[in-house]
C-alpha positions in Angstrom: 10.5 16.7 2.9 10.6 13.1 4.4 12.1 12.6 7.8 14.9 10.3 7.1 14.3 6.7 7.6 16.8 6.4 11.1 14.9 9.1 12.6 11.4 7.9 12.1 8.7 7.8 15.1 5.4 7.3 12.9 4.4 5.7 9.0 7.1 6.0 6.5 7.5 6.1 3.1 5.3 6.1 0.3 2.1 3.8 1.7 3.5 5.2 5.6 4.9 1.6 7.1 3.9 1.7 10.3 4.3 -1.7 12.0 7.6 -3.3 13.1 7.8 -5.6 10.8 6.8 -3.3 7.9 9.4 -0.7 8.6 11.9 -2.8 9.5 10.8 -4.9 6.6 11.7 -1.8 4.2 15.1 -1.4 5.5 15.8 -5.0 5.0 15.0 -4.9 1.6 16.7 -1.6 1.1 19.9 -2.9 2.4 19.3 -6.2 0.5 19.1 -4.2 -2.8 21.7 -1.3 -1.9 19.7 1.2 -2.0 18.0 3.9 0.6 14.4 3.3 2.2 13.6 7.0 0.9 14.0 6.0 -2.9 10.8 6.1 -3.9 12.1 3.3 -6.9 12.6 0.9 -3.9 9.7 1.5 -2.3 7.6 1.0 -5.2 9.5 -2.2 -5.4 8.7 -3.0 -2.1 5.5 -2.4 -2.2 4.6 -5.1 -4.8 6.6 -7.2 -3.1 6.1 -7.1 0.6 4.4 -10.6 2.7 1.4 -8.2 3.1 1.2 -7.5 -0.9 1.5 -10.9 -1.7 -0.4 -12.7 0.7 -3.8 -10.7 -1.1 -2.3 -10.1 -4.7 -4.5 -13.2 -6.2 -7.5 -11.7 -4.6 -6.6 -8.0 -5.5 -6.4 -9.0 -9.5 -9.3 -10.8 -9.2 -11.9 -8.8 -11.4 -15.5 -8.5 -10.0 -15.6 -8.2 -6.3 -17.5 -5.5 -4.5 -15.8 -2.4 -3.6 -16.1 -3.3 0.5 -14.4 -6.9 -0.3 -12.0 -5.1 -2.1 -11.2 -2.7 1.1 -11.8 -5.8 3.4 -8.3 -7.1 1.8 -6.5 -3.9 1.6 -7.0 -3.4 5.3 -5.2 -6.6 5.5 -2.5 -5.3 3.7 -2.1 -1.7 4.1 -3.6 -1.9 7.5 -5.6 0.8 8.1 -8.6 1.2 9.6 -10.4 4.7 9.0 -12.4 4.6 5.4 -14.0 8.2 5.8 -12.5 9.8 2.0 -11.1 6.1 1.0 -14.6 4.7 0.8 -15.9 8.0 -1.4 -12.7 7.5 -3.1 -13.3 3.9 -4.3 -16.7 4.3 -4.9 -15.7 7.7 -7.2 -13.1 5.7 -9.0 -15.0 2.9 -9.7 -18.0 4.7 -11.6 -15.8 6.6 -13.5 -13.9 3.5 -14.6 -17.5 1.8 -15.6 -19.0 4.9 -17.0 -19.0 4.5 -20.9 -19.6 7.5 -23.0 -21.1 7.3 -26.5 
């Protein structure tokens, strides 16, 4: 179960906001659009959404780019800093998503 959103000392949410503005960024929008931080609908919404998102969006739909280029600009948005499993995540996702079978 998810702390609730007054209570929070650490990342919340879906992607875990950590940073001031983040978190704080989530309640705005939440109050904005009526709704609770812990609705996973708005967060989702959020999400897509956010300064962070958008300031990397063009670059994240932009087919082509090496997988490290790709994690370069999600550390900008996401923010973290620790690619351990991430990095054998990517690189698992992406062969399987360029592996054809006959």
């Amino acid at each position: 179960m998810q702390e609730p959103y007054s209570n929070c000392y650490g990342g919340y949410g879906l992607i875990q906001w950590t940073s001031s503005s983040r978190y704080y960024g989530l309640g705005r929008h939440a109050h904005k659009n009526g709704m609770s931080p812990s609705n996973l609908n708005l967060q989702l919404n959020y999400m897509v959404n956010e300064p962070q998102w958008k300031s990397i969006e063009d670059y994240m739909k932009t087919p082509g780019k090496s997988i490290p280029s790709y994690m370069n600009a999600t550390y900008r948005w996401i923010g973290w800093g620790i690619h351990g499993a991430r990095t054998h995540y990517a690189y698992d996702y992406a062969s399987r998503m360029t592996t054809i079978e006959i």
